[in-house]
TIRO-2110 file (N, C-alpha, C; in Angstrom, 1 decimal):
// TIRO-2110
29.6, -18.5, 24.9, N, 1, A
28.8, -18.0, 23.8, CA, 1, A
29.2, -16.6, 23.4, C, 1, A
29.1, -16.6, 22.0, N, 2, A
29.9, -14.9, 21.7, CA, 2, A
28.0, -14.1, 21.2, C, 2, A
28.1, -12.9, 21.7, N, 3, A
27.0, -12.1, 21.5, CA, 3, A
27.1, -11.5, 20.0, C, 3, A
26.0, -11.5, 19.4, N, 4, A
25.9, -10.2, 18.1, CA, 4, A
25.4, -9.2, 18.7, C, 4, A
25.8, -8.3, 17.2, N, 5, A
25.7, -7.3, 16.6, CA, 5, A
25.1, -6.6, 16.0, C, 5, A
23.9, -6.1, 16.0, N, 6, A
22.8, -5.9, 15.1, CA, 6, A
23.1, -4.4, 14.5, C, 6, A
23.1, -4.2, 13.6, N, 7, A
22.6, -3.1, 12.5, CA, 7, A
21.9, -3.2, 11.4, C, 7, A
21.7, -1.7, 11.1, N, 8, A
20.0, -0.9, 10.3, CA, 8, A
20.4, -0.2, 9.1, C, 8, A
20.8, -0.6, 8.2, N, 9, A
20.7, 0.4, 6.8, CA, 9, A
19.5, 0.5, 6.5, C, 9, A
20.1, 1.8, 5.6, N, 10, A
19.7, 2.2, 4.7, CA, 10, A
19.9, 1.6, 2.9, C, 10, A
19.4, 0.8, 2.3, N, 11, A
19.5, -0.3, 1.3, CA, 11, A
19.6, 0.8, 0.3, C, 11, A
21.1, 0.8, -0.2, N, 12, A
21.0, 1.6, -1.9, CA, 12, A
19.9, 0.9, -3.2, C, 12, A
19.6, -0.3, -2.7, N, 13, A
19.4, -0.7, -4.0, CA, 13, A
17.7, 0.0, -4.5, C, 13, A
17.0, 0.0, -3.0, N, 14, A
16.1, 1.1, -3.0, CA, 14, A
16.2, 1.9, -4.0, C, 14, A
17.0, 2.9, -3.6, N, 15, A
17.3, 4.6, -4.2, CA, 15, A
16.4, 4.4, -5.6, C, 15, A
16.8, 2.9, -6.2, N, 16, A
16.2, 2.6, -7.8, CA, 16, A
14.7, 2.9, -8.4, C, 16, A
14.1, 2.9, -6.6, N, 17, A
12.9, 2.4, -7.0, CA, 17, A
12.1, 4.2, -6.7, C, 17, A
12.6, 4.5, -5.2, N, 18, A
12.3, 5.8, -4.9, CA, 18, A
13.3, 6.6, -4.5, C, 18, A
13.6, 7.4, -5.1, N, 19, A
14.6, 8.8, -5.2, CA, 19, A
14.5, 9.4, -3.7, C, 19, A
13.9, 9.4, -2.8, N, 20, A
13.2, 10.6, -1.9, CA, 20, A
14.2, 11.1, -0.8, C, 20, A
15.3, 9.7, -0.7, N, 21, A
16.1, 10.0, 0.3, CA, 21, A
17.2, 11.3, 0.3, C, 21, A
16.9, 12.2, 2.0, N, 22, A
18.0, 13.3, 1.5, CA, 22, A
19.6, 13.0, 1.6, C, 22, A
20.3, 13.6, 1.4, N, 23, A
21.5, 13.3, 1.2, CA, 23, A
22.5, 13.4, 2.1, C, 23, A
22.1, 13.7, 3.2, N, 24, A
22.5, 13.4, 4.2, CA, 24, A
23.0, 12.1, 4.8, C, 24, A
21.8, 11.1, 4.1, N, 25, A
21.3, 9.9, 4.9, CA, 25, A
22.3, 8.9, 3.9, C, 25, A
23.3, 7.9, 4.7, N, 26, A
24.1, 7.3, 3.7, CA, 26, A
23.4, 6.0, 3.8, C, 26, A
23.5, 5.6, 1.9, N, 27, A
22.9, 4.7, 1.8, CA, 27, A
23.7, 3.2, 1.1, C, 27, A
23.4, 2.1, 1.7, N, 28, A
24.6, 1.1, 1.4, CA, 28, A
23.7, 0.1, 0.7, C, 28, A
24.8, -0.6, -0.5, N, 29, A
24.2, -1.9, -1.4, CA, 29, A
24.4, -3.4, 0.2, C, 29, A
23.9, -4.5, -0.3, N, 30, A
24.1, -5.6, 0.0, CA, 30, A
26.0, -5.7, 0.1, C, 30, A
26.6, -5.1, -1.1, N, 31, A
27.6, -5.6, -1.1, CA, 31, A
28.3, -5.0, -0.4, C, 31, A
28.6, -3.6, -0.3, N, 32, A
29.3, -2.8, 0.2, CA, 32, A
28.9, -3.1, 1.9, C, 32, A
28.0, -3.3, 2.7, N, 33, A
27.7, -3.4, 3.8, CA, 33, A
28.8, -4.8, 4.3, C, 33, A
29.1, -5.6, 3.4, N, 34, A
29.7, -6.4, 3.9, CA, 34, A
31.0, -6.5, 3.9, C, 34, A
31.3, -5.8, 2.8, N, 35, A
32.4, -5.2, 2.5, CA, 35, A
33.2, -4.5, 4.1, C, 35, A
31.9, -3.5, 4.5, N, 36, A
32.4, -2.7, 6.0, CA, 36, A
32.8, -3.2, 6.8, C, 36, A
31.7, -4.6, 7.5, N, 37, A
31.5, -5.3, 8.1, CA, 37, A
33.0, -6.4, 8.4, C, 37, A
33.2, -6.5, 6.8, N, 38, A
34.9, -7.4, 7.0, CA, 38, A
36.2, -6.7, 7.8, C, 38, A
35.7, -5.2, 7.0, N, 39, A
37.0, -4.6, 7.4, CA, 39, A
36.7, -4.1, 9.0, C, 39, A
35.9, -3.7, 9.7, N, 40, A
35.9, -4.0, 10.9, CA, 40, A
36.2, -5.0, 11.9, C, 40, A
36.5, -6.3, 11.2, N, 41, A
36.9, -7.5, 11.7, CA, 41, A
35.5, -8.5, 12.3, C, 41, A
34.0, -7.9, 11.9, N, 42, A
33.3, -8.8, 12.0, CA, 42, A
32.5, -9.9, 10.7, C, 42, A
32.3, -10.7, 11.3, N, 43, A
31.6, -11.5, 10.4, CA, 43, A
29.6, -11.4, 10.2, C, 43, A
29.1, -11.6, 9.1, N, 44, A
28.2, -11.4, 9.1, CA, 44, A
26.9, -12.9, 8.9, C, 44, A
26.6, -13.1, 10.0, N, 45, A
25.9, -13.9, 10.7, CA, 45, A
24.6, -14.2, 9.7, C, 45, A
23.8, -12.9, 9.9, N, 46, A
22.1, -13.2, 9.5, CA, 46, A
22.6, -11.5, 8.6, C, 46, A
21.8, -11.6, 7.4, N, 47, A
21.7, -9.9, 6.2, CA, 47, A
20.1, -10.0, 6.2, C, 47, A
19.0, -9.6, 6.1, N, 48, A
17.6, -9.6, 5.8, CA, 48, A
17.2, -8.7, 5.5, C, 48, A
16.6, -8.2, 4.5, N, 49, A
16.2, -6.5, 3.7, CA, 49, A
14.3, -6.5, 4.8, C, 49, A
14.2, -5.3, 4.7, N, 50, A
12.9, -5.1, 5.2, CA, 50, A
12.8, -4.1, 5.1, C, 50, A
11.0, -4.2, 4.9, N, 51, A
10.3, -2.9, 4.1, CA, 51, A
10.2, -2.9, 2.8, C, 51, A
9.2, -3.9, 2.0, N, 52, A
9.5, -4.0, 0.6, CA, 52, A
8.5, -3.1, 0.2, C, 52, A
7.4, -2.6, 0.9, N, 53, A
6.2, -1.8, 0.1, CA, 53, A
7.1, -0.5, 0.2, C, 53, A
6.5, 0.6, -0.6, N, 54, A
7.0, 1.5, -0.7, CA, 54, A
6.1, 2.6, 0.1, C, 54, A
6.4, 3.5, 0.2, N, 55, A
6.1, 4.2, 1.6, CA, 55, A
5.7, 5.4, 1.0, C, 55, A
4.7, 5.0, -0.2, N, 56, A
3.8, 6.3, -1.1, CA, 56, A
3.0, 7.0, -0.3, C, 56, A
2.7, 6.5, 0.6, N, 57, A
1.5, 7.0, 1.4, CA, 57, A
1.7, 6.2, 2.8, C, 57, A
0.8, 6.5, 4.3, N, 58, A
0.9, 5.9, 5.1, CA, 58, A
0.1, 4.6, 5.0, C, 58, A
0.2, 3.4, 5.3, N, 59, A
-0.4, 2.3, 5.3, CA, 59, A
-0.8, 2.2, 6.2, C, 59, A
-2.1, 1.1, 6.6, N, 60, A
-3.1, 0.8, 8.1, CA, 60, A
-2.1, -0.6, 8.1, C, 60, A
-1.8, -0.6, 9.2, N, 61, A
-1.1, -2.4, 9.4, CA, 61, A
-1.2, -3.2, 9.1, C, 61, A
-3.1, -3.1, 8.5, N, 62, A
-3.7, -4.0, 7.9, CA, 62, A
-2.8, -4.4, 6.5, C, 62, A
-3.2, -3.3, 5.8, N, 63, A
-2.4, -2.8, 4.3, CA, 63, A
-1.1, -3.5, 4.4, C, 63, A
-0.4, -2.6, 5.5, N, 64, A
1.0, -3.3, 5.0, CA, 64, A
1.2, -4.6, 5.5, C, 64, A
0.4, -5.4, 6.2, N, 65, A
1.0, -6.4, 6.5, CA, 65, A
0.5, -7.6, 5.3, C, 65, A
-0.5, -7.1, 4.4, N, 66, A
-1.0, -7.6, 3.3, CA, 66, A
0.0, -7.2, 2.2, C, 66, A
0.3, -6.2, 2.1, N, 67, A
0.9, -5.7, 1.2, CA, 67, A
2.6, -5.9, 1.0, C, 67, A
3.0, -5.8, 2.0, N, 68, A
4.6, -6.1, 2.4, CA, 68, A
5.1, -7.3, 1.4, C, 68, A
4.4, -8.4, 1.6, N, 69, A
5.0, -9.8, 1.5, CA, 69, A
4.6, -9.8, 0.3, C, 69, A
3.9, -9.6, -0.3, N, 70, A
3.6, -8.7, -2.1, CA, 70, A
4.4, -8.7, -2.7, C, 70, A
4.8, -7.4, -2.3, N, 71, A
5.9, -6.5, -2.7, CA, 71, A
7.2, -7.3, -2.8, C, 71, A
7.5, -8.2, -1.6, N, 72, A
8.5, -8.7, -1.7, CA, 72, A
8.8, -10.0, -2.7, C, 72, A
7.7, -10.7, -2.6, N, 73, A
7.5, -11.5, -3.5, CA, 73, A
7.4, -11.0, -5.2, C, 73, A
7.2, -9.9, -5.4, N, 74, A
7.2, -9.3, -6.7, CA, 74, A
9.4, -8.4, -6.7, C, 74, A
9.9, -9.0, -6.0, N, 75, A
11.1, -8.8, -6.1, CA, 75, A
11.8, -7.1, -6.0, C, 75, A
10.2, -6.2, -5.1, N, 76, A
10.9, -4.9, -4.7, CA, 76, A
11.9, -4.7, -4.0, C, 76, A
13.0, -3.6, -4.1, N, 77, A
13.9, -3.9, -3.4, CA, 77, A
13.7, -3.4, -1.6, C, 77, A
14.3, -3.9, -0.5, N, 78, A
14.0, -3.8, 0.7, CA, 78, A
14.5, -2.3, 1.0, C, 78, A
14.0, -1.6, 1.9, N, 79, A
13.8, 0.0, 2.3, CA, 79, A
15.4, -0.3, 3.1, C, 79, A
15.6, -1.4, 3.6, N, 80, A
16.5, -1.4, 5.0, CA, 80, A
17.4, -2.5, 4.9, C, 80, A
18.8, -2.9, 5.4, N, 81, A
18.9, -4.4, 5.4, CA, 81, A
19.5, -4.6, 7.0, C, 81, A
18.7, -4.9, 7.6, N, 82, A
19.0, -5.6, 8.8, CA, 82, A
20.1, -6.3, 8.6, C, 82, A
21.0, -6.3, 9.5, N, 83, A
22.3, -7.5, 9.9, CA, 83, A
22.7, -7.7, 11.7, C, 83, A
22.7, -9.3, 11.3, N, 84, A
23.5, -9.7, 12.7, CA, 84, A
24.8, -10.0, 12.5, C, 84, A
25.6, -9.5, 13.3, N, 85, A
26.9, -10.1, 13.2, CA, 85, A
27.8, -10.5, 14.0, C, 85, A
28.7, -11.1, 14.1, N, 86, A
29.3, -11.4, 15.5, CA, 86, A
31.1, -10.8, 15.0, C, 86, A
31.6, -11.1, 16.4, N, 87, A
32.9, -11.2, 16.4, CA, 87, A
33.7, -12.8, 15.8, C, 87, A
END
């Protein structure tokens, strides 16, 4: 069995929706992440965006767990894109 690879963006496609990020923080499209991903020599397994509400205010778990799947469903872009990847 070959193990993954898990990583955490930061989703440019966001930036569209809320500006807030500092610039420090580098932020990657769907496409470009895979882009990286090739030239490192891995393949990308599982991509999943998370975090579609927007982070106006602090939410009660209640909220966001109501609110998330919303958001996503109304086609906001994901705060993050999770990836698994292997060798």
């Amino acid at each position: 069995d070959e193990g993954s690879i898990i990583f955490d963006c930061h989703a440019k496609e966001r930036s569209k929706l809320t500006k807030r990020y500092p610039k420090e923080i580098n932020l990657y499209s769907n496409d470009e992440i895979k882009e990286l991903v090739k030239k490192i020599e891995l393949k990308v397994v599982e991509i999943v965006g998370t975090g579609f509400i927007p982070q106006i205010r602090k939410w009660s778990s209640i909220e966001y767990c109501i609110l998330n799947p919303i958001a996503k469903k109304m086609l906001f872009p994901p705060a993050r894109w999770l990836l698994r990847c292997q060798k």
